[in-house]
N, C-alpha and C positions, 0 to 999 in steps of 0.2 A: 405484514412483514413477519418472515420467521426468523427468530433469535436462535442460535447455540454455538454452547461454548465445545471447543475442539481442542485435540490433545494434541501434542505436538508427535508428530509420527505416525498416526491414524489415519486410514483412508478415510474420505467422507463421499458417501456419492448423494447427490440431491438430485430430485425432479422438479422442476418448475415451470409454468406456464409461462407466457407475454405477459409481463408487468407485472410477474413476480419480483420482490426484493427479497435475498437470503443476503442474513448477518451473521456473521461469526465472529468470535470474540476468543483468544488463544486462554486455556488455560491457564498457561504461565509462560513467562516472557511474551514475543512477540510472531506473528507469521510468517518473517521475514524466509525467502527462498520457496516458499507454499507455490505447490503445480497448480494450475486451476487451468481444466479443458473442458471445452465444452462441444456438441456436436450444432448450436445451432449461434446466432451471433448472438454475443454479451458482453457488456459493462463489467468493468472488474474495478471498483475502487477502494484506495485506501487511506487512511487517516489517524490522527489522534486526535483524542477527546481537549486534550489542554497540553499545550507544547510552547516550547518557547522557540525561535529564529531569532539568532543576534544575540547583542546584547543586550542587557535590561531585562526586567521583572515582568512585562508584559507575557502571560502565554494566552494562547486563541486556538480555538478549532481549527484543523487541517486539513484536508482531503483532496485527495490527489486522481484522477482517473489512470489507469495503466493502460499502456496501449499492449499491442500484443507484442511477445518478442520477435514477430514477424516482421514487422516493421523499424524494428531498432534501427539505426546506424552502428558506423564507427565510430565518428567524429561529432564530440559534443564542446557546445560552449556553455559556461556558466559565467556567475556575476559576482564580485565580491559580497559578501552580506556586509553592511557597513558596522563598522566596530568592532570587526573580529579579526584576530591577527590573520597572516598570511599561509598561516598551514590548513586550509582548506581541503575537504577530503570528499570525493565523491563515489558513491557507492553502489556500483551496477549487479544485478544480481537477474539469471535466468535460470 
């Protein structure tokens, strides 16, 4: 696995073989809105190390696979998280 950390606004171009893992980790703040294209198929996921859902003191690993925005919809459902008021927000970004 190759590790590095990225700037936020930097191009990055990587090479990788079949069953390569490239890891990036943002300098500061987060990746959120980050292009990532590739010319051949790939896995793009993402996550945090200790995060918390809900309410209560419990946080736990995350990781989420992204699909391509090719594939998106319109029309999405979600699910209350229990214990949390009703201002629920969800946050689509391409």
């Amino acid at each position: 696995m190759r590790k590095q950390v990225v700037t936020v606004g930097v191009c990055l171009s990587v090479s990788a073989h079949s069953g390569v893992v490239y890891f990036c980790l943002p300098a500061v703040g987060d990746l959120t809105g980050t292009l990532v294209e590739s010319t051949q198929r790939i896995a793009v996921l993402s996550g945090n190390v200790r995060t918390a859902v809900g309410s209560g003191s419990s946080r736990d690993h995350l990781v989420a696979m992204l699909p391509p925005t090719e594939s998106w919809g319109r029309l999405y459902c979600t699910v209350p998280i229990p214990g949390a008021d009703n201002s629920q927000s969800l946050m689509s970004t391409s």
